[in-house]
Structure formats: C-alpha cells, structure tokens
ROSE-4610 file (N, C-alpha, C; in Angstrom, 1 decimal, always signed):
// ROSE-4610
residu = [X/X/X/X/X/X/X/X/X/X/X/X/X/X/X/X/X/X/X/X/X/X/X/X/X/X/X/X/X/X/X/X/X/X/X/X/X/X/X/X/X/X/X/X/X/X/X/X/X/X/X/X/X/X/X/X/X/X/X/X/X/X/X/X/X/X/X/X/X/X/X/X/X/X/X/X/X/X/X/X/X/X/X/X/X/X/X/X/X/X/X/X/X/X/X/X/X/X/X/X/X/X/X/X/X/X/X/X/X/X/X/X/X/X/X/X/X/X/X/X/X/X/X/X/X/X/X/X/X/X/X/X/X/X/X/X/X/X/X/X/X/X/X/X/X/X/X/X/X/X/X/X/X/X/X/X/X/X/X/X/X/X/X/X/X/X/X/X/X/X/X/X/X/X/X/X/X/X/X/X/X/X/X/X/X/X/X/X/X/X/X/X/X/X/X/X/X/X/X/X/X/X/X/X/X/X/X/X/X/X/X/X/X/X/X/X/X/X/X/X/X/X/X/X/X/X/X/X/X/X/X/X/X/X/X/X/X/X/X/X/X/X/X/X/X/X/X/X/X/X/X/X/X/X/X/X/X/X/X/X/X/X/X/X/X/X/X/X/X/X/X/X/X/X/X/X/X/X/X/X/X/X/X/X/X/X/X/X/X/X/X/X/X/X/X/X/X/X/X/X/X/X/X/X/X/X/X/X/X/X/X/X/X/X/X/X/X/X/X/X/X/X/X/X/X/X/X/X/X/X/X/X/X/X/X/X/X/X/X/X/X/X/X/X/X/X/X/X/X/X/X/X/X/X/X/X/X/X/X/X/X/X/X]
num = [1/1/1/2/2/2/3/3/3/4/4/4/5/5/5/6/6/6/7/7/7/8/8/8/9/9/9/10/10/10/11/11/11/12/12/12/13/13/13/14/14/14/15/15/15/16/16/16/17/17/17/18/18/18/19/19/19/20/20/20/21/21/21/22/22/22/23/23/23/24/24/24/25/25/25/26/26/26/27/27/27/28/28/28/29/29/29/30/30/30/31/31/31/32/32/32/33/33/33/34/34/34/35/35/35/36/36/36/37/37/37/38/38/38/39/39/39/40/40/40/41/41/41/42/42/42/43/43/43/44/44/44/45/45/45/46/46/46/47/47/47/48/48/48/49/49/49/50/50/50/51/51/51/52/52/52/53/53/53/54/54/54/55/55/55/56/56/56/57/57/57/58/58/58/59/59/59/60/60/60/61/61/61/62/62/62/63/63/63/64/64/64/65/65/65/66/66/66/67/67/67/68/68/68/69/69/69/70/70/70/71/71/71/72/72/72/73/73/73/74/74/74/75/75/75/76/76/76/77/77/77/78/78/78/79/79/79/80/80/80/81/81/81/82/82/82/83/83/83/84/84/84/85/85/85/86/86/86/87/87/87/88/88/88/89/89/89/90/90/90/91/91/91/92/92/92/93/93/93/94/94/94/95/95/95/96/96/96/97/97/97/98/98/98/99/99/99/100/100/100/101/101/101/102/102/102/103/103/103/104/104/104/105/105/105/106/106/106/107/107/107/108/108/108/109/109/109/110/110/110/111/111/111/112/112/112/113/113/113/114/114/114/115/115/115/116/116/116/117/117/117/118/118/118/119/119/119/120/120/120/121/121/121]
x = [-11.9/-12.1/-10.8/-9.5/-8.9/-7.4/-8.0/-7.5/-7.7/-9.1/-9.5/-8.7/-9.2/-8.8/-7.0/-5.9/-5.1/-4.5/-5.3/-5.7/-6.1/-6.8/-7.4/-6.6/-5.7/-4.7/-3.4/-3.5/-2.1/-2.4/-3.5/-4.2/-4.1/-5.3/-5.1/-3.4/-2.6/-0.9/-0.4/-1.0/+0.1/-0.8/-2.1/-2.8/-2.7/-2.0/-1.7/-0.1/+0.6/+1.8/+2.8/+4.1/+5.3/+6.6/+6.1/+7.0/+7.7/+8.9/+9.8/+9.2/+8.1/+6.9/+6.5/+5.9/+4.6/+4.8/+3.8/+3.3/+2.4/+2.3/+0.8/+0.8/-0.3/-1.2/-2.1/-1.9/-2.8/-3.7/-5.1/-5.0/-7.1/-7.3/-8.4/-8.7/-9.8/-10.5/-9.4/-9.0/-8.7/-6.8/-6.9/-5.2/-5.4/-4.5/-3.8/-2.9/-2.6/-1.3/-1.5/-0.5/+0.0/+0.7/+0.6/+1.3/+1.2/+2.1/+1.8/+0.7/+1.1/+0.0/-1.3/-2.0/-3.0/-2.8/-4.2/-4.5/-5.4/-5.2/-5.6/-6.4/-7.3/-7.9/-9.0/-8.4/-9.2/-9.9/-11.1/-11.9/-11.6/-11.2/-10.3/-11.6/-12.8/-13.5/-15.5/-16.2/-16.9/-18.1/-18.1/-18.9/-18.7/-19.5/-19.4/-18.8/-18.1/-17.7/-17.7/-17.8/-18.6/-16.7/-17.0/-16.0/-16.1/-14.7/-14.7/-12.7/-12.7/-11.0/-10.8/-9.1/-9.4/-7.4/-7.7/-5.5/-5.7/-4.5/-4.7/-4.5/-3.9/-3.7/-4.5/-6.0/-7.5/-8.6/-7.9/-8.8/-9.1/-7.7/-8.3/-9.5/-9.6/-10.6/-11.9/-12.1/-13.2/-14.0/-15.3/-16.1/-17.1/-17.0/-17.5/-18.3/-19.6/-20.0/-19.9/-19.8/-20.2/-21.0/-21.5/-22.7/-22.4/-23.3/-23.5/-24.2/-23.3/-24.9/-23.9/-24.5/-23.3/-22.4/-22.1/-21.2/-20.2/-20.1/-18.6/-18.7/-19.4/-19.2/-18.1/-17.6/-16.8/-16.7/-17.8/-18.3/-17.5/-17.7/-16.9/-15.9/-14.5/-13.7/-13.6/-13.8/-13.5/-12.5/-12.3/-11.8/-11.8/-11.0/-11.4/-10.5/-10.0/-8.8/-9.2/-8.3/-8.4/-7.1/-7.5/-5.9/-5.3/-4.4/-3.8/-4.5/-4.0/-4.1/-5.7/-6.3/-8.1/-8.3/-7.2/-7.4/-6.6/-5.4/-4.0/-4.6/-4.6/-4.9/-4.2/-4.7/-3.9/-2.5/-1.6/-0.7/+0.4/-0.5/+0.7/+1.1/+2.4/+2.6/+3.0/+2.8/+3.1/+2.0/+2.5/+1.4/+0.9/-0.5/-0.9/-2.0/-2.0/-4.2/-4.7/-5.7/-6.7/-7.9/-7.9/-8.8/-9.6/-10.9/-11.8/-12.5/-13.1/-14.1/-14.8/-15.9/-16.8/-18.1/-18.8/-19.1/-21.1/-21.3/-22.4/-23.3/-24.5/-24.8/-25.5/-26.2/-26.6/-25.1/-25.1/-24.3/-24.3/-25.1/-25.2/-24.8/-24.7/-24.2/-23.0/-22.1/-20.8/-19.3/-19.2/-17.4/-16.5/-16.0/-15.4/-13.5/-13.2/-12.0/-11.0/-9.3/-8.8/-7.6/-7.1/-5.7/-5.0/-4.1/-3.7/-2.2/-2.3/-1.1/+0.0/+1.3/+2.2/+2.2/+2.6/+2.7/+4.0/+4.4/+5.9/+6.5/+6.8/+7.2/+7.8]
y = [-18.7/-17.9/-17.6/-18.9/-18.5/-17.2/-17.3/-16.6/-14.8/-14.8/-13.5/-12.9/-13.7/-13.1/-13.1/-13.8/-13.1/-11.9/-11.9/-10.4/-9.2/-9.7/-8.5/-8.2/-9.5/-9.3/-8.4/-8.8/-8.0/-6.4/-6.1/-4.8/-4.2/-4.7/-4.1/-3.8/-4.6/-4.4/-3.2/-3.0/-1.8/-0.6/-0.8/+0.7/+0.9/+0.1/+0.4/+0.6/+0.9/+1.6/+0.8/+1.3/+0.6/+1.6/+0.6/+1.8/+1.0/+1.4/+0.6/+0.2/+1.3/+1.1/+0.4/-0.5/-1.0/-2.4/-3.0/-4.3/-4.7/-5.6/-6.4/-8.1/-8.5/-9.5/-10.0/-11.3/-12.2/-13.0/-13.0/-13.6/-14.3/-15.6/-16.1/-15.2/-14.1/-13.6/-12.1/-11.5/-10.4/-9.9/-9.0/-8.4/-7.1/-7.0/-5.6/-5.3/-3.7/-2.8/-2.1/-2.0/-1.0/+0.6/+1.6/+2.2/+3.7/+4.6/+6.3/+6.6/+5.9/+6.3/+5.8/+4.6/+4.2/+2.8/+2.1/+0.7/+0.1/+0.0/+0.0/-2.1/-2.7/-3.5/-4.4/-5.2/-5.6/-6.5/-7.0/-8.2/-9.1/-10.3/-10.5/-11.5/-11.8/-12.5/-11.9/-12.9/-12.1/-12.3/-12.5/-12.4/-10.6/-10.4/-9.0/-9.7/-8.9/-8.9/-7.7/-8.0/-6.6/-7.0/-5.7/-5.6/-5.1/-5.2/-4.3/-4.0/-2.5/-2.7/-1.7/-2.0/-1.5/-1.9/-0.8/-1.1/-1.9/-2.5/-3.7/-3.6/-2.8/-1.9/-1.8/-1.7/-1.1/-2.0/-3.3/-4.4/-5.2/-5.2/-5.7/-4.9/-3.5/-2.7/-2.6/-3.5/-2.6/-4.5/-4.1/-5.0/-4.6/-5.4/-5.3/-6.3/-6.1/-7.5/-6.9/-8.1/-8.0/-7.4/-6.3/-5.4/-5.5/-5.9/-5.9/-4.8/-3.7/-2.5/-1.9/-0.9/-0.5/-0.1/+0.5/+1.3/+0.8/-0.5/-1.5/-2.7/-2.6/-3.4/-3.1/-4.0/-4.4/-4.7/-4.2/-5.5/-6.6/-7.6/-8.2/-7.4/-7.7/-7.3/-6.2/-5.5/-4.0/-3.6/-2.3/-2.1/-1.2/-0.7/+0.4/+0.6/+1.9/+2.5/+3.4/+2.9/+3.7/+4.6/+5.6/+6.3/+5.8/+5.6/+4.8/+5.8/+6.8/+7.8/+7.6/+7.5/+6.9/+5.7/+5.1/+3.4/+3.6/+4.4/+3.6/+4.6/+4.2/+5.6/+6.4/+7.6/+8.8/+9.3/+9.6/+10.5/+9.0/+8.1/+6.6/+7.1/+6.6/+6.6/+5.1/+4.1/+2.4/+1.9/+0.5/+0.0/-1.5/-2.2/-3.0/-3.1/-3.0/-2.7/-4.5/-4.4/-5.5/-5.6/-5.9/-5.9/-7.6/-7.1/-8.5/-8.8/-9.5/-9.8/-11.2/-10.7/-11.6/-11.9/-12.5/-12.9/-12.9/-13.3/-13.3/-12.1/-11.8/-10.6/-10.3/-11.9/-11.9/-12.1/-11.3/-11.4/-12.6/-13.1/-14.0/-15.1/-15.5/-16.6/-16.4/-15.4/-14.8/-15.7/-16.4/-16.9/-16.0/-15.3/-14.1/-14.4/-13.9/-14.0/-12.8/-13.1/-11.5/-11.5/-10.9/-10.5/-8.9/-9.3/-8.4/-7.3/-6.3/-5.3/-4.2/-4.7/-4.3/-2.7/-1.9/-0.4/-0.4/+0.5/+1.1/+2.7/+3.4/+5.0/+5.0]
z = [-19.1/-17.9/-17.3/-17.3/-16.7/-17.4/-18.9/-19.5/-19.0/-18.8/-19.0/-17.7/-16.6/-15.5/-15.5/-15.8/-16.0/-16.8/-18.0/-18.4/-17.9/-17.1/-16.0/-15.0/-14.4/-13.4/-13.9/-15.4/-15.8/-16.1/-16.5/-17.2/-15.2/-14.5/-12.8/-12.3/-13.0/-12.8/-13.4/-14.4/-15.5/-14.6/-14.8/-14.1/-12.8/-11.9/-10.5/-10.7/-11.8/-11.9/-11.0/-11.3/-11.0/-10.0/-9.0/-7.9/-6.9/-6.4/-5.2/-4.4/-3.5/-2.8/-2.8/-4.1/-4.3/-3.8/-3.0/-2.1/-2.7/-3.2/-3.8/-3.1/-2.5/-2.3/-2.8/-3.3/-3.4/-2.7/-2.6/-1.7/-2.1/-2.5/-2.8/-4.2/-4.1/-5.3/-5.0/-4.3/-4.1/-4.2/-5.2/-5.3/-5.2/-4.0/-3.5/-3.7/-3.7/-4.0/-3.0/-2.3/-1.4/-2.2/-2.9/-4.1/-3.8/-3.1/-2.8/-2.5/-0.8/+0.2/+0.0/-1.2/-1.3/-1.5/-1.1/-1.0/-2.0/-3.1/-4.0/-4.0/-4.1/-4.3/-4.8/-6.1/-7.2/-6.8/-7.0/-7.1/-8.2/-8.4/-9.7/-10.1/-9.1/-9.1/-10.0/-10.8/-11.3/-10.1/-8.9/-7.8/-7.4/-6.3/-5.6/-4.3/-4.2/-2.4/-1.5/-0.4/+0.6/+1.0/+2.1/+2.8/+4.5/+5.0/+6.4/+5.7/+6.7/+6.4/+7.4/+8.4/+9.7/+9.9/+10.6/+11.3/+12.0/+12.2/+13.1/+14.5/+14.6/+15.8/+16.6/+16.1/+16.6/+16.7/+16.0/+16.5/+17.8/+18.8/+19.9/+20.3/+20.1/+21.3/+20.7/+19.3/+18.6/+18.6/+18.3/+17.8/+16.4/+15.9/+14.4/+14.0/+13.1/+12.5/+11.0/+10.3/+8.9/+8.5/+7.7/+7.0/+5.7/+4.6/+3.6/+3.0/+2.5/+1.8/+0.5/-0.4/-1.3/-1.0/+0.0/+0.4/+0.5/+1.0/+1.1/+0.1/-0.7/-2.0/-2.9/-3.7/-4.8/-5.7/-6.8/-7.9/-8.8/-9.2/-9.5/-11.1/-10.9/-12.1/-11.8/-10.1/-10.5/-9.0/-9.0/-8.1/-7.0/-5.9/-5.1/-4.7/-4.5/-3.9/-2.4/-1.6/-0.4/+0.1/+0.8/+1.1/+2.8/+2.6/+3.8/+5.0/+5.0/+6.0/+6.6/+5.7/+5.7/+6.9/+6.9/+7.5/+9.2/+8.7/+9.9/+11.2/+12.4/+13.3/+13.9/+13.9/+14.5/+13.4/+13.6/+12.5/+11.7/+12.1/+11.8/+10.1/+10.0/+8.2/+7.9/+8.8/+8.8/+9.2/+9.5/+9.9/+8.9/+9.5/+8.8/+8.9/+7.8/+7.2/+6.9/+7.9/+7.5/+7.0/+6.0/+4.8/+5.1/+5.7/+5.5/+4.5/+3.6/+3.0/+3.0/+2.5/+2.0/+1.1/+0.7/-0.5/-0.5/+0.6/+0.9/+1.2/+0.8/+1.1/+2.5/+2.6/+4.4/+5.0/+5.9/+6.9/+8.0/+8.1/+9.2/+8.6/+7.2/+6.0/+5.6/+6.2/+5.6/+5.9/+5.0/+5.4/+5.1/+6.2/+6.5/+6.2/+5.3/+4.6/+5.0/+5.2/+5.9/+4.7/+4.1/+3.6/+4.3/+5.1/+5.5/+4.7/+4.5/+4.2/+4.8/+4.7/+5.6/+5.1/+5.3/+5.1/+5.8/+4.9/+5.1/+4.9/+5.9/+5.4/+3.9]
C-alpha cells in the first residue's frame, strides 16, 4: 500500500509539472500545488473526501458548515484542480487559500481538517 501511494505521489508530481512557482503541501491524506494560477489537489488517500475552500481573508465575516454532496467531493487517488482567481477575492493575485476537508459524509460526524496555501504574484 505504501508503495503504491508513493507511486501515485510521484506520477501526481510529474503531471502537475515543474515550475519556480510551484508550492506543494502535504498535509494528512491530501497534496497540493500551487502551479500557473491553479490549485491543484490530490487525495493520496483511497477514502473520498468532501471539501470547503475559501481565502482567508473572507473567513472572519462568513459562516459555513460542512456539506457533503458531489459537488465538493474528491474521490479517493484522484484529483481536482481549481483556478486561483476562482478562490482569492476581488482582483487579488496573492493571497492564502484555505482548503478544509473531510472524510465523513454526515456532516455533523465530520473531523474537519485545514491545509492552507500561500499564493504568490
């Protein structure tokens, strides 16, 4: 098992490409790239994980709960790409994206996990 998933860690590496740019996070089941203007993030995990992802900027004023539906799912061993511009608010080109997850599909059972990502012009 632990073989494959470094396999998959290294294969998710070459196909998220190699740039001066590029930021990657580790963090529990989940590796991010930060990579031209996109936020690219693998489930390295064979579970699904839901998500929330939000600037950080915007969280004192907002309230949010956990929602579990396809729409912010992840399946496990796979990936999802977001465009920064999608996340940061108003004409920002920086910034830090927070990326929640979790594993549960009821919400109210959810141990709510964050890896956050610096952005840079």
């Amino acid at each position: 098992m632990k073989s494959l998933l470094l396999l998959l860690t290294l294969i998710f590496l070459l196909l998220a490409g190699c740039s001066d740019n590029t930021i990657q996070v580790e963090e529990d089941r989940i590796i991010g790239t930060v990579n031209q203007n996109q936020l690219t993030v693998f489930n390295s995990s064979d579970q699904d994980i839901y998500y929330a992802v939000f600037d950080q900027s915007i969280l004192p004023f907002i309230l949010w709960a956990p929602i579990s539906s396809e729409e912010n799912r992840i399946a496990g061993f796979h990936k999802k790409t977001f465009e920064v511009s999608d996340i940061l608010s108003g004409d920002k080109t920086a910034g830090t994206i927070v990326f929640y997850f979790w594993v549960e599909e009821k919400s109210e059972d959810a141990n709510i996990k964050f890896v956050s990502f610096e952005v840079t012009e």
